[in-house]
N, CA, C and O atoms as a CHARMM CRD file, in Angstrom:
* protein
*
  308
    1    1 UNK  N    -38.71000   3.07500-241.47900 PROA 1      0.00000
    2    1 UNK  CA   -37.83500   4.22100-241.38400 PROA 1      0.00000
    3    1 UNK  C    -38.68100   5.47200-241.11600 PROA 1      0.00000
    4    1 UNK  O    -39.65600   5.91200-241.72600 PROA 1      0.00000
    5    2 UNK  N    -38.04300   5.91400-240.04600 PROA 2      0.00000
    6    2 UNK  CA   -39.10800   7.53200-239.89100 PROA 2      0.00000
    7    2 UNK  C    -39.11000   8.69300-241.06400 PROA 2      0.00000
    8    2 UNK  O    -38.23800   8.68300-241.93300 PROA 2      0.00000
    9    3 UNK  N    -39.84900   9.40800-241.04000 PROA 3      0.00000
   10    3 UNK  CA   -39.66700  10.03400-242.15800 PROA 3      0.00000
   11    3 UNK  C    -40.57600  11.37900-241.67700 PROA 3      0.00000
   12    3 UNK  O    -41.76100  11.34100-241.34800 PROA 3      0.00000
   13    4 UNK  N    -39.55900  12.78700-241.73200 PROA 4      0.00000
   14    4 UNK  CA   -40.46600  13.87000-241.50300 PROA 4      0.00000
   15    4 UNK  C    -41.67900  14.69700-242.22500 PROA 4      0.00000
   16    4 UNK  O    -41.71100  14.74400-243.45500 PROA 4      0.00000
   17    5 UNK  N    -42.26300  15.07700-241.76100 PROA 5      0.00000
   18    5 UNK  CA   -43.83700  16.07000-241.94600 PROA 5      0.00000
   19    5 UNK  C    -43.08000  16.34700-243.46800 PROA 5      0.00000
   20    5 UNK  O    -43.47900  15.80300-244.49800 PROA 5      0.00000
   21    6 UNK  N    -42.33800  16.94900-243.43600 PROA 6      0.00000
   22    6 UNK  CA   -42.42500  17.55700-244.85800 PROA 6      0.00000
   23    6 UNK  C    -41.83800  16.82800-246.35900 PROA 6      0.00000
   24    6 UNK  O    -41.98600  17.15300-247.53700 PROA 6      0.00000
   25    7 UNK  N    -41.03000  15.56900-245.61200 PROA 7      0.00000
   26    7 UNK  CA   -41.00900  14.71000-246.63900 PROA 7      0.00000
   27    7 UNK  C    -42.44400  13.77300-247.25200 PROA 7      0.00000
   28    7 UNK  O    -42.63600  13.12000-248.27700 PROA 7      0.00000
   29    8 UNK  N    -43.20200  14.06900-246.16300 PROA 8      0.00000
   30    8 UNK  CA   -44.13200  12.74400-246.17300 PROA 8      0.00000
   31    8 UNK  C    -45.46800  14.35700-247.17200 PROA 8      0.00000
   32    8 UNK  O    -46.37400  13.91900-247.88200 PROA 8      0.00000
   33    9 UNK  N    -45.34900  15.69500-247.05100 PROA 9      0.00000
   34    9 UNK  CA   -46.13700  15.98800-247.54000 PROA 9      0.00000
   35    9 UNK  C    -45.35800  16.28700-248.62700 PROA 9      0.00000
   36    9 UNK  O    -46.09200  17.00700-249.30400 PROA 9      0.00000
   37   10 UNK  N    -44.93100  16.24000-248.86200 PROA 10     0.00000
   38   10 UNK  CA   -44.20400  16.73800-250.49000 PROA 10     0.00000
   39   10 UNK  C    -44.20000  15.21400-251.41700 PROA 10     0.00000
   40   10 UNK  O    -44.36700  15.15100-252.63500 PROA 10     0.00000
   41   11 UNK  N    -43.92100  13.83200-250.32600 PROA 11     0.00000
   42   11 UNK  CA   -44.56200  12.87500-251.57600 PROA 11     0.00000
   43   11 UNK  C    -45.70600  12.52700-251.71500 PROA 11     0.00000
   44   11 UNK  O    -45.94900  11.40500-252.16100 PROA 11     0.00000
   45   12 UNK  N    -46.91200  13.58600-251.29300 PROA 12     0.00000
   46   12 UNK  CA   -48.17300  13.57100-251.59500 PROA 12     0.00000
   47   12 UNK  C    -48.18500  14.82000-252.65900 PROA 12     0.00000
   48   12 UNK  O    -49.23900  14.92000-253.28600 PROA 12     0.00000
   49   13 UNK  N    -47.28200  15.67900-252.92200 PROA 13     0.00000
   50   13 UNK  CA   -47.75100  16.65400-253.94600 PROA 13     0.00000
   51   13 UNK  C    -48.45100  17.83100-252.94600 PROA 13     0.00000
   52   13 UNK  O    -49.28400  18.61900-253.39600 PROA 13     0.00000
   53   14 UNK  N    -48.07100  17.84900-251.73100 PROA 14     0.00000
   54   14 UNK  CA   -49.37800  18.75900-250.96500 PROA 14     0.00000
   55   14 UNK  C    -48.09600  20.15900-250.57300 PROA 14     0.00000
   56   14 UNK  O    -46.98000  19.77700-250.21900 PROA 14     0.00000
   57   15 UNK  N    -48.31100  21.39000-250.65000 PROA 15     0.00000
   58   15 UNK  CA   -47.86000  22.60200-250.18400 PROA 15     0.00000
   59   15 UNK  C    -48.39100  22.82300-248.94000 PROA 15     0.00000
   60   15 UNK  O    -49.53700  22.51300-248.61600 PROA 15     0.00000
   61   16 UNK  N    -47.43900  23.44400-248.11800 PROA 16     0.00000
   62   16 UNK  CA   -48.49300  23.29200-246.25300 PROA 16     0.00000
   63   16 UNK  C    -49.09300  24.05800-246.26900 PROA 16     0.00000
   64   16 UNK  O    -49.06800  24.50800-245.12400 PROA 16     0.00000
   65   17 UNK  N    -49.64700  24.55600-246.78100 PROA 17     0.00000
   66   17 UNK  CA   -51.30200  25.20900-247.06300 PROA 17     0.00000
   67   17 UNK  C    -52.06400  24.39800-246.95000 PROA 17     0.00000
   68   17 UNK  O    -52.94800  24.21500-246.11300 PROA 17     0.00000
   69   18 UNK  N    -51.54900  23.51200-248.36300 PROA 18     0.00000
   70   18 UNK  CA   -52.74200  22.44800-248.67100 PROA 18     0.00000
   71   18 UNK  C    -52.67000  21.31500-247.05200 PROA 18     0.00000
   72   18 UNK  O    -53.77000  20.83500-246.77700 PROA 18     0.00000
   73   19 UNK  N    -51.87500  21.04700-246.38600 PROA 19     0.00000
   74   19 UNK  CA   -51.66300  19.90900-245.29400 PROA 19     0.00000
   75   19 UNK  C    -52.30900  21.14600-244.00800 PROA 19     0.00000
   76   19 UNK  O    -53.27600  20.77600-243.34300 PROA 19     0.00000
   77   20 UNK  N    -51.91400  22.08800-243.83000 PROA 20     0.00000
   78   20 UNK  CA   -52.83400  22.86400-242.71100 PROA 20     0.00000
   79   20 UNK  C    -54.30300  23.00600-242.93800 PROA 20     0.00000
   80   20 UNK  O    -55.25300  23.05100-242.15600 PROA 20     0.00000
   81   21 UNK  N    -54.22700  23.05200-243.97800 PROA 21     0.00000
   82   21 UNK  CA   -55.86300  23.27400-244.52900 PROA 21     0.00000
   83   21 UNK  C    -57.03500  21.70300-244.00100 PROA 21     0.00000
   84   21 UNK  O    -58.10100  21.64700-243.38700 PROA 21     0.00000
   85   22 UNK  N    -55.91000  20.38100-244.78200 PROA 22     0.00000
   86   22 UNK  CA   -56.71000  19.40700-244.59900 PROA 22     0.00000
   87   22 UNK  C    -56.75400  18.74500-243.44900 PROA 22     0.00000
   88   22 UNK  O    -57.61300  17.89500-243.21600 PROA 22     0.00000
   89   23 UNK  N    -55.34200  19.25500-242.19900 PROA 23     0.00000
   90   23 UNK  CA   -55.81500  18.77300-241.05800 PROA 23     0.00000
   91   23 UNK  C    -56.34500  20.16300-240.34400 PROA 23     0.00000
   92   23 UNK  O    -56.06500  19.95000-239.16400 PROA 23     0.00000
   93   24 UNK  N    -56.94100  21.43500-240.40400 PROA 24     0.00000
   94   24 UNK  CA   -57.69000  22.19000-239.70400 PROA 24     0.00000
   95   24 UNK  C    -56.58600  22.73900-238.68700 PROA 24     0.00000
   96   24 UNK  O    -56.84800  22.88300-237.49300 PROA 24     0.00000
   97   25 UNK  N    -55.19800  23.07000-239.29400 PROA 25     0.00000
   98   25 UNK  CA   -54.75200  23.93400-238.58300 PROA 25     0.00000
   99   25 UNK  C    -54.01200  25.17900-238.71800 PROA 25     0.00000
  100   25 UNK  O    -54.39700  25.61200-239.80400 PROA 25     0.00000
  101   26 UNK  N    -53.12300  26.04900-238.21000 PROA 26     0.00000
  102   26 UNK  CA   -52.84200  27.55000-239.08800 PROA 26     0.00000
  103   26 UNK  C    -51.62600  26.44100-240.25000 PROA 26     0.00000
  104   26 UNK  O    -51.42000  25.23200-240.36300 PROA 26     0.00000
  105   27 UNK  N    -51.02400  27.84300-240.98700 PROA 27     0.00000
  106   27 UNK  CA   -49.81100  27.32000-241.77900 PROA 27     0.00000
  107   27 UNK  C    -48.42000  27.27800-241.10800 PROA 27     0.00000
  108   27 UNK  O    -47.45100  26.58400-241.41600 PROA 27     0.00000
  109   28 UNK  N    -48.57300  28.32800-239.96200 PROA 28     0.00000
  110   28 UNK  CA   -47.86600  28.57700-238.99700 PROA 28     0.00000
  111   28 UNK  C    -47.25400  27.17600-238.03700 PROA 28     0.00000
  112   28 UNK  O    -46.08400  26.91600-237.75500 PROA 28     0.00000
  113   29 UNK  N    -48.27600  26.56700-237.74500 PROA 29     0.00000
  114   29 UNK  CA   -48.28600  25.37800-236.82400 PROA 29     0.00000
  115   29 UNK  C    -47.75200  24.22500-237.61600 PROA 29     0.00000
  116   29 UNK  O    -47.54600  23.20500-236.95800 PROA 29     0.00000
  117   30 UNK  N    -47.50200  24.18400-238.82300 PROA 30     0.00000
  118   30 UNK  CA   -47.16900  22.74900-240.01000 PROA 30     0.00000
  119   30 UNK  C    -45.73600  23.71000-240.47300 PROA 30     0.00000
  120   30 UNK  O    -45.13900  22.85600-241.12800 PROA 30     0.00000
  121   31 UNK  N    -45.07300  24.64100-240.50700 PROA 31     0.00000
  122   31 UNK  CA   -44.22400  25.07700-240.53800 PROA 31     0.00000
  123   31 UNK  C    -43.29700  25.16000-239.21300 PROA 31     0.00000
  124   31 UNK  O    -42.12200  25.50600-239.33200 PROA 31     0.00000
  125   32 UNK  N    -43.81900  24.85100-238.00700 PROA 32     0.00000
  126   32 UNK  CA   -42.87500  25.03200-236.84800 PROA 32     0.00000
  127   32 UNK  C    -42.83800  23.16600-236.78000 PROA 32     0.00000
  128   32 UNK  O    -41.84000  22.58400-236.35400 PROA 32     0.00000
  129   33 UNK  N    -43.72800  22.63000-237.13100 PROA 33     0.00000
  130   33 UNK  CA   -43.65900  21.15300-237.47500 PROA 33     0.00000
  131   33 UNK  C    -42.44300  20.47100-238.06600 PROA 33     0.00000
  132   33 UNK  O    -41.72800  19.54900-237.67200 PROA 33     0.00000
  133   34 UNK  N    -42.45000  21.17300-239.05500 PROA 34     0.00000
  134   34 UNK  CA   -41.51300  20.78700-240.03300 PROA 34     0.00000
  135   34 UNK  C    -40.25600  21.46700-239.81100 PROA 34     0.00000
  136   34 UNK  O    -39.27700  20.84300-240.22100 PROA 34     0.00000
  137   35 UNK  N    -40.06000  22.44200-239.33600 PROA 35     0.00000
  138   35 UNK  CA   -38.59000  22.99200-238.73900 PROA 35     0.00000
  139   35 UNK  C    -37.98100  22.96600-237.58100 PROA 35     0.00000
  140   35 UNK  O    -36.92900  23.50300-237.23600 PROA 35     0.00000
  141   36 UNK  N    -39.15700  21.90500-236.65800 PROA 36     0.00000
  142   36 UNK  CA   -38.39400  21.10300-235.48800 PROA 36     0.00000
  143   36 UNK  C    -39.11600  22.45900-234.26200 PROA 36     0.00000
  144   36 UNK  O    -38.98100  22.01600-233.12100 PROA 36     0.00000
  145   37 UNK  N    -39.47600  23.21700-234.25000 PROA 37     0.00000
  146   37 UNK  CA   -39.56000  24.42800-233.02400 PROA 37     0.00000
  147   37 UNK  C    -40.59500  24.10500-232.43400 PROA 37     0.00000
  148   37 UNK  O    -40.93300  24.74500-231.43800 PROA 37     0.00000
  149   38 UNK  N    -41.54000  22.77600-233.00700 PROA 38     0.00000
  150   38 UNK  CA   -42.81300  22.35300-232.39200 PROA 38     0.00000
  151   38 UNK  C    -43.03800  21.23500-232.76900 PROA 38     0.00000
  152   38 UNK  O    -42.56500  20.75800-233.80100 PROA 38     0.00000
  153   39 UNK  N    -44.14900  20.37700-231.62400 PROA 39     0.00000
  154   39 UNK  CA   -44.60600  19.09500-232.07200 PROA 39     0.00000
  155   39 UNK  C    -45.69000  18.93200-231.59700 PROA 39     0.00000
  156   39 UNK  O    -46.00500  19.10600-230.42000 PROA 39     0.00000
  157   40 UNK  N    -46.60300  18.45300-232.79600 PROA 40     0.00000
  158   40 UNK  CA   -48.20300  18.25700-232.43500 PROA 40     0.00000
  159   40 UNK  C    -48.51000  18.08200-231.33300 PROA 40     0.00000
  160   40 UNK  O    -47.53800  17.77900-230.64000 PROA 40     0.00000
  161   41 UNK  N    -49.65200  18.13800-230.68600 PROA 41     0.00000
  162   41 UNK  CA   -50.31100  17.07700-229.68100 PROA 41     0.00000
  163   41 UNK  C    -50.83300  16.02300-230.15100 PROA 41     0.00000
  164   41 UNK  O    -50.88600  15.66600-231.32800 PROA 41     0.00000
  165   42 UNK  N    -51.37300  15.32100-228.87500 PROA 42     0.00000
  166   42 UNK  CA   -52.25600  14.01600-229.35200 PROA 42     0.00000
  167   42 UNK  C    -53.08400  14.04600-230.24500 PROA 42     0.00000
  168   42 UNK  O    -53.01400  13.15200-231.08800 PROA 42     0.00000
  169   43 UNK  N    -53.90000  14.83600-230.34000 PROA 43     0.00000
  170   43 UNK  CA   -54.90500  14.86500-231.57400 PROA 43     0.00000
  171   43 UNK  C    -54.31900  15.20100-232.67600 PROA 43     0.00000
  172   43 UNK  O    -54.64200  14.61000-233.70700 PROA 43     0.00000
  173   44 UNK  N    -53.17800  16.37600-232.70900 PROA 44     0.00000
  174   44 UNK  CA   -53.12600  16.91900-233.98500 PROA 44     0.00000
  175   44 UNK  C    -52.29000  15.67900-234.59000 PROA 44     0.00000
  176   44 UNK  O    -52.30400  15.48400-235.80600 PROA 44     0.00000
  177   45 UNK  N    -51.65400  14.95100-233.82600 PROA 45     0.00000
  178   45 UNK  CA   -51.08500  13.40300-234.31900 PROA 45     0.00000
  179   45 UNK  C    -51.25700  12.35200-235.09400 PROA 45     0.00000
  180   45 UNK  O    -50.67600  11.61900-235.89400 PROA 45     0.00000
  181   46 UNK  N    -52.65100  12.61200-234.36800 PROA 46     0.00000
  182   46 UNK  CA   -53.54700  11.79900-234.78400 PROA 46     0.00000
  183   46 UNK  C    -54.01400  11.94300-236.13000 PROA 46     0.00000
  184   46 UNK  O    -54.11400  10.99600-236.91000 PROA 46     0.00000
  185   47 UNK  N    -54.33100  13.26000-236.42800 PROA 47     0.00000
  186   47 UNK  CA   -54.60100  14.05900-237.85100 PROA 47     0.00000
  187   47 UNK  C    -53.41200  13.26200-239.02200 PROA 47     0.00000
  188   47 UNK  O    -53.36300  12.67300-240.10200 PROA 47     0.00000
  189   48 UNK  N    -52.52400  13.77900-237.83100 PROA 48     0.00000
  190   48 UNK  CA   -51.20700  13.39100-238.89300 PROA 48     0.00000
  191   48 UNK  C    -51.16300  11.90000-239.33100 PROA 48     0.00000
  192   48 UNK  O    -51.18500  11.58900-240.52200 PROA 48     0.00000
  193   49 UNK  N    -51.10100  11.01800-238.35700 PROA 49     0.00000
  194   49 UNK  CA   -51.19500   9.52100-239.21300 PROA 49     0.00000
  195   49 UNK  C    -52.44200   9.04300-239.90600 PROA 49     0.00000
  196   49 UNK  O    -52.24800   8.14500-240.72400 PROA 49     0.00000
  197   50 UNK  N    -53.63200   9.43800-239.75700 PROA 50     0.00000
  198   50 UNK  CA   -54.73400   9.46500-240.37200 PROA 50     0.00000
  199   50 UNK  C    -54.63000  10.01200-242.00900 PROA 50     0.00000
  200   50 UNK  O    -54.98400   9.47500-243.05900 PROA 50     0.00000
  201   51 UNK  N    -54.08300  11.11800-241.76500 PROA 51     0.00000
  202   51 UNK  CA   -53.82800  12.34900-243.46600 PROA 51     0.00000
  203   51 UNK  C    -52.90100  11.34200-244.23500 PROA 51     0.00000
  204   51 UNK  O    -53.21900  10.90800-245.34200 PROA 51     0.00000
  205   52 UNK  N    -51.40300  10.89200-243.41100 PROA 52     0.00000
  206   52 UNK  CA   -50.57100  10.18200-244.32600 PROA 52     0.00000
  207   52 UNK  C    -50.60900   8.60400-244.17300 PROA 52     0.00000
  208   52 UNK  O    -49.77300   7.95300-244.80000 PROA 52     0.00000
  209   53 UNK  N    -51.43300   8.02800-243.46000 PROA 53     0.00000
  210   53 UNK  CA   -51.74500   6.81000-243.24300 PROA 53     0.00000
  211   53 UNK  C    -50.32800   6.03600-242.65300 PROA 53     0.00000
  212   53 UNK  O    -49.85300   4.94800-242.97900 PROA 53     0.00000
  213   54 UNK  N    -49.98600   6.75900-241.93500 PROA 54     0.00000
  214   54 UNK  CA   -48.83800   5.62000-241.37800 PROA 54     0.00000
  215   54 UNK  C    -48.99400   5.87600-239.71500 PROA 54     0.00000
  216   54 UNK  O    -49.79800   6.63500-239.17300 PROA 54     0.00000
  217   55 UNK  N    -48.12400   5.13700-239.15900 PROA 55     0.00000
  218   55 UNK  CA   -48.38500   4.58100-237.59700 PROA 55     0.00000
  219   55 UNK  C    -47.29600   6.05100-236.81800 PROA 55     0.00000
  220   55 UNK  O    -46.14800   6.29900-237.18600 PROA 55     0.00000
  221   56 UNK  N    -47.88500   6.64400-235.97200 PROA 56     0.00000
  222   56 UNK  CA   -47.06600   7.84200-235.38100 PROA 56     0.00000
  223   56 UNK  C    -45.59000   7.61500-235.07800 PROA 56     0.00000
  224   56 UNK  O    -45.03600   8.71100-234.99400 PROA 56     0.00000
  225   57 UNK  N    -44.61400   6.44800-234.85200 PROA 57     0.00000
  226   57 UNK  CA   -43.87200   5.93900-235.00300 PROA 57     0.00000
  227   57 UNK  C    -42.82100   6.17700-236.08600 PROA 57     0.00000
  228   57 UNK  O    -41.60600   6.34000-235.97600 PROA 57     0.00000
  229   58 UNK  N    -43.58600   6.15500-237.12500 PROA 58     0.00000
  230   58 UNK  CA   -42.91400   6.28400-238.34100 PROA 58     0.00000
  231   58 UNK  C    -43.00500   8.08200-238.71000 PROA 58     0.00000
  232   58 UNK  O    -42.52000   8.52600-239.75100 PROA 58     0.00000
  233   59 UNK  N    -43.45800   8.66400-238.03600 PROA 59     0.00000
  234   59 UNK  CA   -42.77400  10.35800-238.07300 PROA 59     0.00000
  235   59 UNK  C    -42.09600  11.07600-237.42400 PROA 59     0.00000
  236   59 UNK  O    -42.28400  11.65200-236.35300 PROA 59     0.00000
  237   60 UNK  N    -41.12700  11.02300-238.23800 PROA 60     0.00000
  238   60 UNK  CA   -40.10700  11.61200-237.32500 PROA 60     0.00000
  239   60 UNK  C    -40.37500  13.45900-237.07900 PROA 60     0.00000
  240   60 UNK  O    -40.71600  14.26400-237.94700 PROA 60     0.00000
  241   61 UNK  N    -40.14300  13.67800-235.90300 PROA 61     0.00000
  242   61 UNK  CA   -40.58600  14.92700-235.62700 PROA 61     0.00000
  243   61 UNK  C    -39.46900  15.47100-235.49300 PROA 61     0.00000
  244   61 UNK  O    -39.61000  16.65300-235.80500 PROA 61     0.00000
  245   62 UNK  N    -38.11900  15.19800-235.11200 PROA 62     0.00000
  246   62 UNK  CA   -36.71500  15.82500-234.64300 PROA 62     0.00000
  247   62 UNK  C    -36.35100  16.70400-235.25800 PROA 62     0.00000
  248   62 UNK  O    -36.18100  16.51800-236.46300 PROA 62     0.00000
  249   63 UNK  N    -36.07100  18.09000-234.64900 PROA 63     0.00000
  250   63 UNK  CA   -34.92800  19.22600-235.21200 PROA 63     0.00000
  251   63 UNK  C    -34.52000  18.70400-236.65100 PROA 63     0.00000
  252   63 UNK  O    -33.97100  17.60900-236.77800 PROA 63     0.00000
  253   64 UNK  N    -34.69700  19.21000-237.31900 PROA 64     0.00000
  254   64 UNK  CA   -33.75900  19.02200-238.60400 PROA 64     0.00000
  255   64 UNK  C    -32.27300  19.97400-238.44300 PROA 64     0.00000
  256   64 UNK  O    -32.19000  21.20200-238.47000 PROA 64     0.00000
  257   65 UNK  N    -30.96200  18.79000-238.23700 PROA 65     0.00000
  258   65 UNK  CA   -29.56800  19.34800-238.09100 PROA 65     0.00000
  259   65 UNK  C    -29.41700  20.03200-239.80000 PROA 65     0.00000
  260   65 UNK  O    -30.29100  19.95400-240.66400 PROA 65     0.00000
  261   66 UNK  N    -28.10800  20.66800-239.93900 PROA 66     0.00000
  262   66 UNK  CA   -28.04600  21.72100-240.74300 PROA 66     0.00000
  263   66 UNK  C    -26.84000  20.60100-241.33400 PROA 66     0.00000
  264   66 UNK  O    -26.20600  20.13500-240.38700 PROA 66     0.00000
  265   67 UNK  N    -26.41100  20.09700-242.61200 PROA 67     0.00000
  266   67 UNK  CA   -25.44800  18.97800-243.09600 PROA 67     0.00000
  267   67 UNK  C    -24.26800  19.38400-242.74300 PROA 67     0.00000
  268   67 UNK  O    -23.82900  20.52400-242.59900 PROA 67     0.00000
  269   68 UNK  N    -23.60000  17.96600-242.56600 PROA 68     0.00000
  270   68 UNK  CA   -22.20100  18.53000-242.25900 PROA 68     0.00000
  271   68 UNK  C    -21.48900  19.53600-243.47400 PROA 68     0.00000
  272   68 UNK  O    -22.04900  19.96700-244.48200 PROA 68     0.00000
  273   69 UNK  N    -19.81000  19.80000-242.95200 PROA 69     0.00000
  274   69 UNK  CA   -19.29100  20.16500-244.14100 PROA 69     0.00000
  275   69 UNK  C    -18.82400  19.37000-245.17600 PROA 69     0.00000
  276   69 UNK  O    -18.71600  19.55900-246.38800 PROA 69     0.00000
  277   70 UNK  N    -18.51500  18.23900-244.28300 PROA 70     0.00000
  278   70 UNK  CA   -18.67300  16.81800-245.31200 PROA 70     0.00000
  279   70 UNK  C    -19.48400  16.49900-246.42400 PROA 70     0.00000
  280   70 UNK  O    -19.16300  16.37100-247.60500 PROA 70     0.00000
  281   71 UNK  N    -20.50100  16.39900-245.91200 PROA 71     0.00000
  282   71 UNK  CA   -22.04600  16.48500-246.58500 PROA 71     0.00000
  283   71 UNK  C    -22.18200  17.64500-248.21900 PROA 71     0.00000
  284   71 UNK  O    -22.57400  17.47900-249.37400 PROA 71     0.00000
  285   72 UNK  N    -21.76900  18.45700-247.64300 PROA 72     0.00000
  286   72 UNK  CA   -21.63000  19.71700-248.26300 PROA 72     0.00000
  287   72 UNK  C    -20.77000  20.15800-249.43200 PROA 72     0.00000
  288   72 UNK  O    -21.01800  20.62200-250.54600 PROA 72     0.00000
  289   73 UNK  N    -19.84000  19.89200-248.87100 PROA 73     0.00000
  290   73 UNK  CA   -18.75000  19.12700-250.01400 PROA 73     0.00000
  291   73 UNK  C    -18.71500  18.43100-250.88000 PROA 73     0.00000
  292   73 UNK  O    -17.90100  18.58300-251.79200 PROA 73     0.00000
  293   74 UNK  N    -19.83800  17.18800-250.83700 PROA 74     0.00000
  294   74 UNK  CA   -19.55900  16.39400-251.41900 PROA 74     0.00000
  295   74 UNK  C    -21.02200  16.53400-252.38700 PROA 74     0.00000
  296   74 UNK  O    -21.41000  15.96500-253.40700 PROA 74     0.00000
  297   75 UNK  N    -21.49400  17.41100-251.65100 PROA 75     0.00000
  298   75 UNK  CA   -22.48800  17.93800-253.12100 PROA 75     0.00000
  299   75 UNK  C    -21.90500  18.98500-253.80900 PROA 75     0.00000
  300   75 UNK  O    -22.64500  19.49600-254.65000 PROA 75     0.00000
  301   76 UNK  N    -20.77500  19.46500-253.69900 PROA 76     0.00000
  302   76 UNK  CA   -20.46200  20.55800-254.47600 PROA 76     0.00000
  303   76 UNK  C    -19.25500  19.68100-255.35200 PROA 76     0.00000
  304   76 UNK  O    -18.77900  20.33800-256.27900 PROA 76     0.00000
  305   77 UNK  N    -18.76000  18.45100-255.20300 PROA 77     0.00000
  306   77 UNK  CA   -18.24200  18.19500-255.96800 PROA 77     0.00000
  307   77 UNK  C    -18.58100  16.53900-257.01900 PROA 77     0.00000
  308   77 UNK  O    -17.87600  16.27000-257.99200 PROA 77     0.00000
């Protein structure tokens, strides 16, 4: 199952400080990561399955959609 940048650093315990820091890039660049407005290159990819040890495949990089009202609802009740 794919799983995005910021799920995969938050079940390491890491703040994207700490994940820009350990792959050598701004905080800026792991924040447009994680909110879909950007996607690594080859290398910085590479960083990425190396840091969380899984196969590039398994990260999902896609826009994060905003929940339905369905969704929404049904956490409020």
């Amino acid at each position: 199952m794919k799983r995005p940048v910021q799920e995969l650093r938050e079940a390491r315990g890491e703040s994207r400080s700490d994940l820009a820091e350990a792959l050598g890039v701004t905080l800026d660049e792991v924040t447009d990561w994680e909110q879909g407005r950007a996607q690594p290159g080859v290398a910085r990819m590479r960083a990425l399955t190396a840091h969380f040890d899984v196969r590039a495949a398994l990260i999902n990089l896609e826009p994060r959609s905003p929940p339905s009202i369905a969704d929404r609802l049904g956490e409020l009740l």
